[in-house]
C-alpha positions in Angstrom: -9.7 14.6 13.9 -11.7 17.7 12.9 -13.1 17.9 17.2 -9.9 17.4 18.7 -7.1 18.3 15.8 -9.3 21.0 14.0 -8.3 19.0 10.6 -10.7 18.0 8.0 -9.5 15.4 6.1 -11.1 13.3 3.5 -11.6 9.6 4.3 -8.6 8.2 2.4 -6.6 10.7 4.3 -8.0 9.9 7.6 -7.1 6.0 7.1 -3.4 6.7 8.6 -4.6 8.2 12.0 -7.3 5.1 12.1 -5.2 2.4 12.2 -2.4 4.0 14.3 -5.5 5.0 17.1 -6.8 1.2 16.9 -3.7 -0.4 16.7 -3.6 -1.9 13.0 -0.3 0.2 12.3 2.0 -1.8 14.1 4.5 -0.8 17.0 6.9 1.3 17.4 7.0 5.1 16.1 4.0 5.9 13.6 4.1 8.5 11.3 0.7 9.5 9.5 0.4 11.8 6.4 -3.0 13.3 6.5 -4.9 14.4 3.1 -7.8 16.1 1.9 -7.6 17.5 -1.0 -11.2 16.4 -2.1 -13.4 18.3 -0.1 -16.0 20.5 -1.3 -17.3 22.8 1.5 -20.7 24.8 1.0 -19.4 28.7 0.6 -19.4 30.7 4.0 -22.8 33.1 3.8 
């Protein structure tokens, strides 16, 4: 997500967009909420 999307998301977050990509969601029209609210980045220098 974060190479082709430029999202970061945190793991839990990223789960949706897995299982829609590797077909564990189902069929029809997929809708994936994307998180990441827990993700401490190092401070810019």
């Amino acid at each position: 997500m974060a190479e082709k999307a430029r999202v970061i998301s945190e793991g839990a977050g990223a789960l949706p967009l897995t299982a829609a990509l590797t077909g564990k969601a189902g069929q029809g029209p997929i809708v994936a909420i994307v998180s990441g609210g827990n993700i401490d980045l190092p401070p810019m220098a």
